[in-house]
C-alpha positions in Angstrom: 94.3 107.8 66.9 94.3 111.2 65.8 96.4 113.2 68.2 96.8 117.5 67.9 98.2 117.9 71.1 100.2 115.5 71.9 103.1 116.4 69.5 103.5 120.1 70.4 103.0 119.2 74.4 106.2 116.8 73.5 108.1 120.3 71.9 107.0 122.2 75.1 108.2 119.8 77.4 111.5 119.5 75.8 111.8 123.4 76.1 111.3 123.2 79.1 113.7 120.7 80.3 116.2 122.7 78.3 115.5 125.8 80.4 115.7 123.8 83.1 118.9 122.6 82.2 118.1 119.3 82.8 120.6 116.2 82.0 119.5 112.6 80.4 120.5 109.3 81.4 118.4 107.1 79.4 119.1 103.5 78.5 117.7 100.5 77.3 114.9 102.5 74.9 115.8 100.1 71.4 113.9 97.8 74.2 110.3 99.8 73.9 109.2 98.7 70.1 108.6 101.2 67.2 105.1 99.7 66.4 102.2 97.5 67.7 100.7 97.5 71.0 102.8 97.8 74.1 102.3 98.5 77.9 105.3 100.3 79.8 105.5 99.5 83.4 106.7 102.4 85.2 107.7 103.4 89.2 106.5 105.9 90.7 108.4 108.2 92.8 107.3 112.1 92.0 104.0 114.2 90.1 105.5 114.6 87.1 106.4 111.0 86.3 104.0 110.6 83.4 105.9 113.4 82.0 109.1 111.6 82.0 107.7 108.1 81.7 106.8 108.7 78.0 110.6 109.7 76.8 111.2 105.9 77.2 109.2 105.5 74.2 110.3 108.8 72.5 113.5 107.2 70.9 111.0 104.9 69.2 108.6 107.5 67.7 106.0 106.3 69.8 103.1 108.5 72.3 102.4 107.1 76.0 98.9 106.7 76.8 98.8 106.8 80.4 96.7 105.1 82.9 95.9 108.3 85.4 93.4 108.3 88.6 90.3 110.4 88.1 91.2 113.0 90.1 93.5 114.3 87.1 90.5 114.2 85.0 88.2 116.1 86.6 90.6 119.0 87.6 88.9 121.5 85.2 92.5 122.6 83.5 94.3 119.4 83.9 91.4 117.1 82.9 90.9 118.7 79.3 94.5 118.2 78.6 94.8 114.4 79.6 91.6 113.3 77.5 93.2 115.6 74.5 96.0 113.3 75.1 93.7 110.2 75.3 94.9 109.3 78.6 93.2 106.7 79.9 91.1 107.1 83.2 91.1 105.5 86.2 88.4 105.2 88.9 90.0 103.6 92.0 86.7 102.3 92.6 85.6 100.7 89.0 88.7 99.8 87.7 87.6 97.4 85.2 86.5 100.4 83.1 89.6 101.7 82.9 91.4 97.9 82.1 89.1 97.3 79.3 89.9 100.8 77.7 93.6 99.9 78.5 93.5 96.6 76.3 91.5 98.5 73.4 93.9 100.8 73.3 96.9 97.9 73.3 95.1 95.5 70.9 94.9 98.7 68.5 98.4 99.4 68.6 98.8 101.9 70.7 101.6 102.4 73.4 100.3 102.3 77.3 101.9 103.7 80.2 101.1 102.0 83.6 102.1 102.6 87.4 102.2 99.4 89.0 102.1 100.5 92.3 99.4 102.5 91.8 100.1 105.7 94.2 103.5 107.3 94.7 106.5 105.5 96.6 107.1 107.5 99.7 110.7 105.6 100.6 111.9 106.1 96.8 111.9 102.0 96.8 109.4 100.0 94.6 105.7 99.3 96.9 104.1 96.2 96.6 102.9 95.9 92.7 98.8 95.5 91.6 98.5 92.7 88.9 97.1 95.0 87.1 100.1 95.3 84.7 100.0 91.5 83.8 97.1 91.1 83.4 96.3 93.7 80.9 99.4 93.2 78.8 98.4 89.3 78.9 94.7 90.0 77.5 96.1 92.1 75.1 98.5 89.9 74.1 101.5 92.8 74.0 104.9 92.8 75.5 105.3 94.6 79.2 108.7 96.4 79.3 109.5 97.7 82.3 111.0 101.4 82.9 112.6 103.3 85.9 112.7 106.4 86.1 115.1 108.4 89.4 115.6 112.1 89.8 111.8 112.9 89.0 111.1 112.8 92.7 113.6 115.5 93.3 111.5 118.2 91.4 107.7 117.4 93.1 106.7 114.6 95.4 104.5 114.0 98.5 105.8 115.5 101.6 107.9 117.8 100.2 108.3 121.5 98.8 108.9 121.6 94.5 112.4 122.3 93.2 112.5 123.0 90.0 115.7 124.5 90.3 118.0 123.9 87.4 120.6 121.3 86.6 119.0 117.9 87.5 119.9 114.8 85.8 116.8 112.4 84.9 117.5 108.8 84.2 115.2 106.6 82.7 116.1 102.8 82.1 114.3 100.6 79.8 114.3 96.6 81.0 113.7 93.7 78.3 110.4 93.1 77.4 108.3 90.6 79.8 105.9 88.4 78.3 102.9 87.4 80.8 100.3 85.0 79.9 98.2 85.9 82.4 98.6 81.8 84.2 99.2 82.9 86.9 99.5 86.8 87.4 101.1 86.7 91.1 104.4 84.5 90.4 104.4 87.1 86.4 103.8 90.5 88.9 106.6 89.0 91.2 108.7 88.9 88.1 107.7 91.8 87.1 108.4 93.5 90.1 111.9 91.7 90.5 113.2 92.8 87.1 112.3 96.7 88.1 113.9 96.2 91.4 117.3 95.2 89.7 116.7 98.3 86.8 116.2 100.5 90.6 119.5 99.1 91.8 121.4 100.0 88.6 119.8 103.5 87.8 120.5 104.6 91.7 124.0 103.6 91.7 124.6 105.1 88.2 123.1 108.5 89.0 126.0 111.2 89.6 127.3 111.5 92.9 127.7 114.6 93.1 123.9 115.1 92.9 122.7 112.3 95.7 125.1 112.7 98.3 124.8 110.7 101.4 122.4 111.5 103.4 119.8 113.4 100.7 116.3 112.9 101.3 115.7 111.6 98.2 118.0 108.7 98.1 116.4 105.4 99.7 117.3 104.9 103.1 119.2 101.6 101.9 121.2 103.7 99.9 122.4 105.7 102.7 119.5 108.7 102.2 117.4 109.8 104.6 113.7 108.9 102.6 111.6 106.8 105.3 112.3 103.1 104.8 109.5 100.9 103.2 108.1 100.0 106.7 108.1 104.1 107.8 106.8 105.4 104.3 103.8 102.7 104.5 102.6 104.2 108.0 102.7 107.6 106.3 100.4 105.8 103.5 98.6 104.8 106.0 98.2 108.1 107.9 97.6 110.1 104.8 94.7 107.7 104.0 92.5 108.4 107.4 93.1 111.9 107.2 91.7 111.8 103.6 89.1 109.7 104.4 88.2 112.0 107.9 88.0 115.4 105.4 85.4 113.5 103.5 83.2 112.4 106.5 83.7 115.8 107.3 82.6 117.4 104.1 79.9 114.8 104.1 78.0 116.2 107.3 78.5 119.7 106.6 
């Protein structure tokens, strides 16, 4: 896959997190493989996470194509930049489309970036997984590594104002590869979702200190933050999903 602008998007980003004076914690990448097809399993806590989501696979030399809702697509600045970066597109409402692309892309050797959860996690905790992510990586036949990513969420995420103050740290941990066979994609999702929930765990209580005290509405309420617990932050879902769906009966009878 021929790619011009992926490689000097990588040089601007890494500029920028340098201006930003941004610290890593990354772990686990010798986990993502230098070649062949692969699907990364990613949370999803913040907007800029498919930003972030791809340096798991930078140590290996490889580019992140990832799986993006349409919306990105047909912004008309954002949009020409994913499909530049053959990111793949997702229609909420024909996702088979998007799967099959997803597997080409896999089965010719390219690396895949996936969100499990599918829409941002309000509480900072991991949602309820699709299947999505087993199922692809067992058509294609490719390992599904999972990553975490924490500290993402502090710069731009729902419900509250962007920071992109300097002197974050972003950590990104990379699990052992999973290898679904698509028998039975609940009890390999549940596994999947298990194995990211321990990687959570880790990457919280690794973070500094200093930058998550108690208290900070970032940090998970279990963690002693003040981000809504599971139960609160799927109300908000929720919520945020009738008021979407009442501005488009709205627009609808104007």
């Amino acid at each position: 896959m021929r790619d011009i602008t992926y490689p000097p998007i990588i040089v601007t980003a890494k500029t920028a997190f340098r201006v930003l004076g941004q610290r890593f914690q990354m772990t686990g990448t010798e986990h993502v493989p230098r070649s062949g097809g692969v699907l990364l399993a990613c949370n999803h806590i913040g907007y800029v996470d498919f930003i972030y989501g791809g340096l798991a696979a930078n140590p290996s030399g490889r580019l992140v194509r990832f799986m993006a809702k349409k919306e990105l697509f047909d912004h008309r600045v954002v949009g020409p930049l994913m499909r530049s970066l053959h990111h793949i597109e997702v229609d909420r409402g024909a996702g088979e489309a998007s799967a099959r692309t997803a597997i080409d892309y896999l089965r010719a050797g390219e690396a895949v970036g996936i969100f499990p959860e599918a829409t941002i996690s309000r509480s900072f905790e991991l949602k309820e997984f699709k299947t999505g992510a087993v199922r692809i990586a067992a058509e294609a036949g490719v390992p599904l590594v999972p990553v975490i990513m924490w500290g993402t969420q502090r710069m731009m995420t729902k419900d509250h104002p962007r920071d992109f103050s300097r002197g974050k740290t972003i950590a990104l941990t990379v699990g052992e590869p999973l290898h679904p066979t698509g028998a039975d994609p609940v009890a390999e999702t549940a596994e999947l979702r298990a194995a990211m929930t321990g990687l959570l765990d880790t990457t919280i209580r690794a973070y500094p200190a200093d930058e998550q005290p108690p208290g900070s509405w970032w940090l998970p309420a279990s963690f002693g933050g003040s981000a809504p617990t599971p139960a609160e932050a799927e109300r908000l879902d929720v919520e945020e999903k009738r008021a979407r769906a009442a501005r488009r009966a709205n627009k609808s009878t104007k």
